[in-house]
PLY file of the C-alpha trace (Angstrom):
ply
format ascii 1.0
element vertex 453
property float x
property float y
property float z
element edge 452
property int vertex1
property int vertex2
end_header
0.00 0.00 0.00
1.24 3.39 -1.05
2.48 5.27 2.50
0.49 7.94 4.40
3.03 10.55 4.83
2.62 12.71 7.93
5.46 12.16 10.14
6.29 15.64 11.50
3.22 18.03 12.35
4.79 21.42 13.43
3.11 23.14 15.78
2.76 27.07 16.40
2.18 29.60 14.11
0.95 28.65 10.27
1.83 31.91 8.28
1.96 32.07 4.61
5.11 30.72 3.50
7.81 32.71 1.98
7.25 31.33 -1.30
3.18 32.01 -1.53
3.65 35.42 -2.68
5.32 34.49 -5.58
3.87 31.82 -6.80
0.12 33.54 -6.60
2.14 36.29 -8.46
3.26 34.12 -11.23
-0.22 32.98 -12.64
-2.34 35.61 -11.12
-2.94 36.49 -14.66
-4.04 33.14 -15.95
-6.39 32.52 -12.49
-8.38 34.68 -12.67
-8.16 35.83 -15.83
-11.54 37.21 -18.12
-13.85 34.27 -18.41
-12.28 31.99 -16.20
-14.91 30.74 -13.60
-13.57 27.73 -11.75
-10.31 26.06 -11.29
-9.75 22.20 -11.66
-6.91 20.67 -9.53
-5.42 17.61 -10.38
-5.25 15.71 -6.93
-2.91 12.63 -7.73
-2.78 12.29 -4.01
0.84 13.01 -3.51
2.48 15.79 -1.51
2.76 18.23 -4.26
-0.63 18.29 -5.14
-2.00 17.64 -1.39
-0.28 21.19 -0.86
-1.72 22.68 -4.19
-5.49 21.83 -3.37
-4.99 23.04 0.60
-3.14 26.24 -0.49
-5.86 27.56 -3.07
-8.96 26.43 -1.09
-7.11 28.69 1.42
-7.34 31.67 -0.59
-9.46 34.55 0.27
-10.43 35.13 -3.28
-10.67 31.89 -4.25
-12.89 30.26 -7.82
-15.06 27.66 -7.35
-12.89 24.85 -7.57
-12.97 20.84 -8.45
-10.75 18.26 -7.41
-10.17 15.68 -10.19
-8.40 12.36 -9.32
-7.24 10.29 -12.55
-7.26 6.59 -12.04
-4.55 4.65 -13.92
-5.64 1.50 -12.61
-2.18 0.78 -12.45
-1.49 -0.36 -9.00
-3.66 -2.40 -6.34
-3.96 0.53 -3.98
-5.08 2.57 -7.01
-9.05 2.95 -4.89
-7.47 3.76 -1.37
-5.59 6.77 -3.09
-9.29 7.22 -4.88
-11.11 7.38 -1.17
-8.27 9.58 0.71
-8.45 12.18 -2.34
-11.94 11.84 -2.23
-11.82 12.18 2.13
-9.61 15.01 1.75
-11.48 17.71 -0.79
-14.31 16.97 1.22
-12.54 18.06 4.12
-12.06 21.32 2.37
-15.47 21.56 1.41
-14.26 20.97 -2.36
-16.53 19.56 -5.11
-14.45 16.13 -6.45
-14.62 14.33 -9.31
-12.42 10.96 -10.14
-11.96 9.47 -13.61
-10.63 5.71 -14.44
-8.49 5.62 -17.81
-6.99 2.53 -19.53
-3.72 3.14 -20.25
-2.38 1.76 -23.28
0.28 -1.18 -23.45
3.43 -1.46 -24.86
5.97 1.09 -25.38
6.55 3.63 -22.53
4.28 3.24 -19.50
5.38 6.88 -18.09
4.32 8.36 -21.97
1.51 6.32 -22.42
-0.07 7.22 -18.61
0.44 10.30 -19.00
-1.27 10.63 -22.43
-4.35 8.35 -21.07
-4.46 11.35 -17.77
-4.17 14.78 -20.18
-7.04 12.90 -22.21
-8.80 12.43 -19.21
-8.62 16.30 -17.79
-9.13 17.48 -22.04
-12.91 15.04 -21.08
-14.04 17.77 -17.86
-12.34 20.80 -18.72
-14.61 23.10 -20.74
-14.40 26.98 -22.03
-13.67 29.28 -18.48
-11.79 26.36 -16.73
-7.87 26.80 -15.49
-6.40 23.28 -14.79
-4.16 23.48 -12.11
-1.12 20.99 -11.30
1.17 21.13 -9.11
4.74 20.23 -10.86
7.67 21.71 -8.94
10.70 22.73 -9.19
12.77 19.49 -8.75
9.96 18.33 -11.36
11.31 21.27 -13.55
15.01 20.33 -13.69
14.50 16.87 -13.96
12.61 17.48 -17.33
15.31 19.95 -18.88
17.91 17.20 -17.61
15.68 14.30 -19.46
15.05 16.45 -22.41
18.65 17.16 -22.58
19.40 13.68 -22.49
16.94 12.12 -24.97
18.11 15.49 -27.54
15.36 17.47 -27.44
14.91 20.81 -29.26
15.18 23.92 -27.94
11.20 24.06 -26.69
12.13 20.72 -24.78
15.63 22.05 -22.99
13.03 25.12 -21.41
11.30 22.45 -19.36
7.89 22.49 -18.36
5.78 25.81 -19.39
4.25 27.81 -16.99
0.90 27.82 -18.63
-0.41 26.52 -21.83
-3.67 25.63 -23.79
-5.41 22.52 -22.90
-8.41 21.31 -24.84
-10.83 24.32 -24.02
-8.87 25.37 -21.01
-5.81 27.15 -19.87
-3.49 24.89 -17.78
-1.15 26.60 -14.92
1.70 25.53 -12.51
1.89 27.60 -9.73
4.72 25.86 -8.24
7.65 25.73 -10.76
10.19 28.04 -8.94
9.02 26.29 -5.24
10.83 23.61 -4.31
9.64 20.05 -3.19
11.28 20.71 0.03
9.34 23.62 0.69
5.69 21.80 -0.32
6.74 19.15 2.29
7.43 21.84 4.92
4.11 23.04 4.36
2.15 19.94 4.47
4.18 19.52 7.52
3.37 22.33 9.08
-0.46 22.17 8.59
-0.63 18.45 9.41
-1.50 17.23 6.01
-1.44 13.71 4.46
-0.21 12.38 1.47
0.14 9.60 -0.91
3.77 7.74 -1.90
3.20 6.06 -4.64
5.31 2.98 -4.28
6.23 3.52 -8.32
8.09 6.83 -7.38
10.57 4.70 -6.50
11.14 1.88 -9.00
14.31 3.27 -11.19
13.75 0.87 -13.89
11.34 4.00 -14.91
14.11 6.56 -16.38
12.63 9.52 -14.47
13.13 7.36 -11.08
16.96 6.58 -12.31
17.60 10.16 -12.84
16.27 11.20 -9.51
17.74 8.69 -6.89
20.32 7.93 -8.70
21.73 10.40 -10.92
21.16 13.79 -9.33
21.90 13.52 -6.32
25.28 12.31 -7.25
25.10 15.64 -9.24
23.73 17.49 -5.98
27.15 16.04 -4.13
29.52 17.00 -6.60
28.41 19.85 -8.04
26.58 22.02 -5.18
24.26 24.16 -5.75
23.56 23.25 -9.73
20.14 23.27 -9.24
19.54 26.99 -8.64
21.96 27.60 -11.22
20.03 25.93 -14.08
16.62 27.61 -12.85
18.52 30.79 -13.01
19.73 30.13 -16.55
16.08 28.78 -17.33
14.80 32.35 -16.06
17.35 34.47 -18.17
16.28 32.26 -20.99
12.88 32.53 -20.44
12.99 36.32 -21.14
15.03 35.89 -24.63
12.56 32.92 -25.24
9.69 35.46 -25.27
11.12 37.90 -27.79
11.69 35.14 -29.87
7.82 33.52 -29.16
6.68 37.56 -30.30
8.51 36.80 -33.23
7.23 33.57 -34.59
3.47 34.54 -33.70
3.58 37.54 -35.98
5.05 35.17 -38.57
2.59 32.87 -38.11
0.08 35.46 -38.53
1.20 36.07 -41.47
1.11 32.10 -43.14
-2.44 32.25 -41.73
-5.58 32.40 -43.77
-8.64 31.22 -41.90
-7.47 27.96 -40.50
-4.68 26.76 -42.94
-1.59 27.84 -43.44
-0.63 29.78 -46.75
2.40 27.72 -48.45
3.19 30.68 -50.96
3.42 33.00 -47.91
5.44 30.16 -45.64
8.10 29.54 -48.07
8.94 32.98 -48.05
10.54 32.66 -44.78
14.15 30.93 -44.09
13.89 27.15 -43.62
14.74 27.82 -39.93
11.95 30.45 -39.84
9.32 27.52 -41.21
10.29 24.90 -38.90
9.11 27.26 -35.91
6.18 28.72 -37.73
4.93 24.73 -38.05
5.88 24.29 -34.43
3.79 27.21 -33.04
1.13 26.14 -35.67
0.83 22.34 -34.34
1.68 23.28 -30.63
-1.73 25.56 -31.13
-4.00 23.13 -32.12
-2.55 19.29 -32.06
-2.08 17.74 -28.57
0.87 15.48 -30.09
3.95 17.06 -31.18
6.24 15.30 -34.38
10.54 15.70 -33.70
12.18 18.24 -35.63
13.32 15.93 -38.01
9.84 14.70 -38.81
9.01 17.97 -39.46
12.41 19.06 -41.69
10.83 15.61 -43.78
7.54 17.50 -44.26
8.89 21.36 -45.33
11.68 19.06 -47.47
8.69 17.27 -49.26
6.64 20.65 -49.96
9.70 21.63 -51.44
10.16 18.85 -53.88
9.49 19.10 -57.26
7.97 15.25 -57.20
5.39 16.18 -54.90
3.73 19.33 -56.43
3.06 21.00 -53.15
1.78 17.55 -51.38
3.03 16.71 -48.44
1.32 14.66 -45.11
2.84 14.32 -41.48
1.74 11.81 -39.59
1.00 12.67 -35.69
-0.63 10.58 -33.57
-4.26 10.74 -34.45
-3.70 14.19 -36.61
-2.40 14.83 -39.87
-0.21 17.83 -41.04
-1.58 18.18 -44.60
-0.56 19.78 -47.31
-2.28 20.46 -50.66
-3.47 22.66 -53.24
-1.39 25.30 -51.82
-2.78 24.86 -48.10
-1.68 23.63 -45.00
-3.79 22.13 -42.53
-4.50 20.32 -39.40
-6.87 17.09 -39.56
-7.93 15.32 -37.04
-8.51 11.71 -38.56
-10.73 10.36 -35.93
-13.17 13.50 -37.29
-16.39 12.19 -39.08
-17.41 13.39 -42.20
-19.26 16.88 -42.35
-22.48 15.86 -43.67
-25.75 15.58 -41.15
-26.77 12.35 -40.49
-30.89 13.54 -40.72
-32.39 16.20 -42.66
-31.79 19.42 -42.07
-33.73 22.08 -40.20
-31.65 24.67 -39.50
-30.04 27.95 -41.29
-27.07 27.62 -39.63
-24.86 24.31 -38.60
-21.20 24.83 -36.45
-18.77 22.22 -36.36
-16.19 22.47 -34.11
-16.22 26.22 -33.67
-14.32 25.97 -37.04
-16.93 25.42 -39.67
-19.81 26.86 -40.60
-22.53 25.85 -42.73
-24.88 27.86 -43.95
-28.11 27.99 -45.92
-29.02 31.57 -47.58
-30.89 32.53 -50.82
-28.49 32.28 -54.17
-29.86 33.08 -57.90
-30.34 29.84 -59.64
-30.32 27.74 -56.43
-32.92 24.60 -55.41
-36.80 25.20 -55.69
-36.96 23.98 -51.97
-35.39 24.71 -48.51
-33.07 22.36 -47.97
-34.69 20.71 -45.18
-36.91 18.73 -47.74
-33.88 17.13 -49.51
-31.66 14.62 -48.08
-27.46 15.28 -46.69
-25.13 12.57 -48.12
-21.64 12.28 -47.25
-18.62 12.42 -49.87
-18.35 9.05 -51.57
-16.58 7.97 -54.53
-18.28 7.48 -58.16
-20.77 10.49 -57.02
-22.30 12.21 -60.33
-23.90 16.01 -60.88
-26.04 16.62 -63.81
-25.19 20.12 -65.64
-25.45 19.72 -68.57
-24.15 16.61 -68.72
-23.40 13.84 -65.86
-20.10 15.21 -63.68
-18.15 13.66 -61.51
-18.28 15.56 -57.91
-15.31 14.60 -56.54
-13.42 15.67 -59.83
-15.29 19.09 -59.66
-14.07 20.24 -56.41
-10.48 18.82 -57.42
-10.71 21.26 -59.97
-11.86 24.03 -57.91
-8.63 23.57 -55.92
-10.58 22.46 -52.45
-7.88 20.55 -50.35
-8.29 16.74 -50.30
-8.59 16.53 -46.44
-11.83 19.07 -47.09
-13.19 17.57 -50.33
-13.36 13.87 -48.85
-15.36 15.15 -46.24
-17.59 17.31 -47.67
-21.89 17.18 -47.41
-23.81 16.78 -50.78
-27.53 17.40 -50.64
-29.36 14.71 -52.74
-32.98 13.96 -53.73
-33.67 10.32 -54.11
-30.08 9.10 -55.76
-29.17 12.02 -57.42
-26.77 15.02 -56.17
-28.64 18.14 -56.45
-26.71 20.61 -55.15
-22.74 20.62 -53.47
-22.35 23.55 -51.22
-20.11 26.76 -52.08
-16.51 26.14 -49.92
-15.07 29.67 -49.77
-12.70 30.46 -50.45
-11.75 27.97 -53.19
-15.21 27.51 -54.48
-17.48 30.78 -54.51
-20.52 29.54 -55.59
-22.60 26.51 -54.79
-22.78 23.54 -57.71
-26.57 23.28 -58.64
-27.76 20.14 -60.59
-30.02 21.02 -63.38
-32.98 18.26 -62.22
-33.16 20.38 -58.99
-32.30 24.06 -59.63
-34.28 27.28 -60.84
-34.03 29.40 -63.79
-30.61 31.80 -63.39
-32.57 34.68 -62.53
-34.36 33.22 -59.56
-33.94 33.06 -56.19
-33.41 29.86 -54.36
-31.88 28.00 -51.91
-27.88 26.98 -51.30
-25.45 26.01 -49.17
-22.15 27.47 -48.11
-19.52 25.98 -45.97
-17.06 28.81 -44.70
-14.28 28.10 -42.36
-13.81 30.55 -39.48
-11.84 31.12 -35.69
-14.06 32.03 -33.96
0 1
1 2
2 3
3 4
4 5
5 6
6 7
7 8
8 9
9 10
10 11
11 12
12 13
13 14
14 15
15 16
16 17
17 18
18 19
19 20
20 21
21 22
22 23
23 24
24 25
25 26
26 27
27 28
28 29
29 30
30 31
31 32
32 33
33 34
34 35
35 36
36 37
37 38
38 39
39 40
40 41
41 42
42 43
43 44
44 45
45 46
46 47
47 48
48 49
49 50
50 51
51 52
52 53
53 54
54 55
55 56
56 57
57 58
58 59
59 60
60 61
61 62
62 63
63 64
64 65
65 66
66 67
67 68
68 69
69 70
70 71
71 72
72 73
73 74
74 75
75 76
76 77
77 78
78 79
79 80
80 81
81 82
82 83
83 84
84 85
85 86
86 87
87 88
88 89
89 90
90 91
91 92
92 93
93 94
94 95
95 96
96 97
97 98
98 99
99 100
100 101
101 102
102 103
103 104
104 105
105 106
106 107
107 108
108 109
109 110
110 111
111 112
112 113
113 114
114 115
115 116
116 117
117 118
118 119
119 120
120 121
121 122
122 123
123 124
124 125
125 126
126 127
127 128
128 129
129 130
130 131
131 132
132 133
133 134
134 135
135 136
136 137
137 138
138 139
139 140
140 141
141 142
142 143
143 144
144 145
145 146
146 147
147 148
148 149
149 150
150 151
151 152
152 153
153 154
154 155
155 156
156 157
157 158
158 159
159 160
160 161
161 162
162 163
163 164
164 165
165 166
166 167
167 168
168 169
169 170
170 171
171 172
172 173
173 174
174 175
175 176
176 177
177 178
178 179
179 180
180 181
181 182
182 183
183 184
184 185
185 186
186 187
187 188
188 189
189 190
190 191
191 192
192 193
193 194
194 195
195 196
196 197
197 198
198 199
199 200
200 201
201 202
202 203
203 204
204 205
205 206
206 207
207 208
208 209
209 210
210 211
211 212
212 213
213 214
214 215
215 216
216 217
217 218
218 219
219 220
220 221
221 222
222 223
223 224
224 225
225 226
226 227
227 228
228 229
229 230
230 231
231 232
232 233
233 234
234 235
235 236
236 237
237 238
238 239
239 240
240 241
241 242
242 243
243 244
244 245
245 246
246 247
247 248
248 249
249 250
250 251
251 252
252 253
253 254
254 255
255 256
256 257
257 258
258 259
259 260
260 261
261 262
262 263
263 264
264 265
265 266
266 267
267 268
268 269
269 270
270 271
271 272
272 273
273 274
274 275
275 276
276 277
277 278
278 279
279 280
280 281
281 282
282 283
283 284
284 285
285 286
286 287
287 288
288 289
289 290
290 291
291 292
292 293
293 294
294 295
295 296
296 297
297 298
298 299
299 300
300 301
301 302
302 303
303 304
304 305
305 306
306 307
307 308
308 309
309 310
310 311
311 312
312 313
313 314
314 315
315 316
316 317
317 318
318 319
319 320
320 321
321 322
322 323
323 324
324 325
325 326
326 327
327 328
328 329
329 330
330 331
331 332
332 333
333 334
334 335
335 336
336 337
337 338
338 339
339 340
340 341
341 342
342 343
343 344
344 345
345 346
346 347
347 348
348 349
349 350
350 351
351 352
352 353
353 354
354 355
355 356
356 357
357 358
358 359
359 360
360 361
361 362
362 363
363 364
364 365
365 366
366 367
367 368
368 369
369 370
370 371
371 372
372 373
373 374
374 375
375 376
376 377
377 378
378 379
379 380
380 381
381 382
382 383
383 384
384 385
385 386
386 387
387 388
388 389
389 390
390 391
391 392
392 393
393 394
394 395
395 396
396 397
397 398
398 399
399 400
400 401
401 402
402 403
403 404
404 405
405 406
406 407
407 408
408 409
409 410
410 411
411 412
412 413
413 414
414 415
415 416
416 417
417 418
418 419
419 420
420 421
421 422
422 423
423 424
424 425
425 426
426 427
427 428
428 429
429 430
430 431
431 432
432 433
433 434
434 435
435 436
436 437
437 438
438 439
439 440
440 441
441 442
442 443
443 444
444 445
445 446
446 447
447 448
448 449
449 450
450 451
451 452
């Protein structure tokens, strides 16, 4: 059973600690930043977080805040550290909340946990949520020093950010510049308990190795390395920012809607492109390629072979590019068409996408509620004039193939009547002749425009 840590309770006076201030001052922003109306804590159980869920329920000026516990079903205690994080938000008078994952086999059980729990906080965060963790700064250093080791790029040797995006939420670490000793002063001092998980401690896990066996050989040799790599981390942080203000406004630039613009990316040196992709992805995709996967992807847009084509594979996502476009697909994303007729003017997808249904000279005699949405499929035909094939139409039109493949056709018994407008490649809806109007009257048509808001 994972130990119940709770040796020394100090007695006397329980001021803030030194390192409160700070901390608060660090991600005031983000907490209670505009929108932002409650703050999830993940509550692993452990000291770190134990201090993290006491110290903001403490707060004068607190959100409304949830405890979430991820289960990893990993160990045999895994329920006990379940009911104690449960037992102690409710001892706060915090709402809690626990979640079971499955963590997938094979490979690395450290990546593959930790990519089952981030899934799992992505599934209860929502818009005006600030996840809150409690990483440290021994947690800090021994990322750089793993990211060092394993040759990671220059995002990698920074460490852990402070804050970041998170599905629809902002995610925070107060406690990066505090260090564990500290948190376990202060659980000390207010009599708190707290998990060890017996794993912690198993350095056949490289993160163990490194930190009972590696730095503290470092810590012994070398005194007082520690501090000076956080300092160096700080001074970097501040050139890191100029050069973050640098690739947004590029990116900015390479942006049109929700693609990127390949005539406007090449422009740029190839170092310039590799960090324009790398905000790009690090925006949007929750996986992140290596730099060499990505120097594969800018070195196929540039061959002469591929004619602009090019595809990255990450994860679940693809980096696509076509037609002159980048862009981001999701490949576990159904098609775009509506499954049942359809009744509204209006359809969002994603917060991305937006169909719409407006009046268009020439369009279809009826609303298109009284026809039928297909999806894309292959051998699909358009009378005008003569029989077309629809696939081959929007190829022409210069529609991306990510977009194309997934695009809604309205039909009326087996034939396509209509294929919406997709600004900004293709301005005006496709009417079939068996279901549209004379030219010069109004009717009805479809247009699928892709926004950010």
């Amino acid at each position: 059973m994972g130990a119940i840590k709770s040796d020394s309770i100090m007695t006397g006076s329980q001021q803030r600690p030194d390192w409160a201030a700070s901390a608060l001052a660090d991600c005031e922003a983000v907490l209670f930043g505009q929108g932002v109306h409650r703050w999830v804590v993940g509550l692993s159980g452990g000291v770190d977080s134990t201090v993290l869920l006491h110290w903001l329920s403490h707060l004068s000026n607190r959100l409304p805040i949830l405890a979430l516990h991820v289960d990893h079903q990993l160990d045999p205690d895994a329920p006990y550290w379940s009911e104690a994080a449960a037992n102690f938000s409710g001892s706060l008078g915090i709402d809690y909340q626990m979640v079971s994952v499955d963590v997938a086999p094979g490979g690395s059980i450290e990546a593959a946990a930790r990519a089952a729990r981030y899934a799992a906080f992505e599934s209860v965060l929502g818009p005006g949520d600030v996840l809150i963790l409690g990483h440290h700064a021994d947690d800090q250093i021994e990322t750089v020093v793993m990211n060092v080791l394993r040759g990671s790029e220059r995002p990698g040797l920074l460490g852990m950010p402070s804050d970041r995006i998170v599905g629809q939420a902002v995610l925070v670490r107060p406690f990066l510049k505090v260090e564990r000793s500290k948190l376990i002063a202060y659980a000390e001092s207010h009599g708190l308990e707290w998990v060890e998980d017996p794993s912690n401690a198993r350095v056949q896990h490289d993160r163990n190795f490194l930190r009972h066996e590696v730095l503290p050989r470092l810590d012994q040799r070398f005194v007082g390395w520690r501090r000076r790599i956080e300092t160096a981390l700080g001074r970097d942080e501040s050139f890191g920012q100029a050069v973050d203000e640098a690739v947004s406004r590029d990116l900015e630039f390479c942006l049109d809607g929700l693609g990127l613009r390949v005539d406007r990316l090449i422009k740029h040196s190839h170092a310039r492109q590799r960090m324009i992709i790398r905000r790009f992805l690090s925006e949007r995709c929750p996986q992140q390629p290596s730099g060499s996967a990505i120097d594969e992807f800018l070195d196929q847009l540039r061959s002469p072979k591929a004619r602009g084509r090019a595809e990255l594979l990450i994860g679940d996502w693809t980096l696509d590019s076509d037609r002159g476009w980048i862009f981001l697909v999701s490949q576990k994303e159904a098609p775009l068409w509506l499954p049942e007729q359809w009744q509204g003017e209006r359809f969002r997808r994603s917060g991305v996408l937006l169909l719409c249904q407006h009046n268009v000279r020439g369009g279809l005699r009826k609303p298109i509620s009284q026809y039928r949405m297909s999806a894309m499929r292959p051998g699909l035909k358009i009378q005008r004039g003569h029989h077309q094939d629809v696939r081959e139409l929007l190829r022409a039109a210069g529609i991306p193939r990510w977009l194309r493949e997934r695009l809604p056709v309205v039909m009326e018994g087996d034939s396509v009547v209509m294929v919406p407008a997709v600004l900004p490649w293709l301005e005006h809806p496709l009417i079939g002749d068996n279901g549209a109007l004379s030219s010069s009257d109004p009717g009805w048509g479809l247009s699928l425009m892709m926004t950010g808001d």
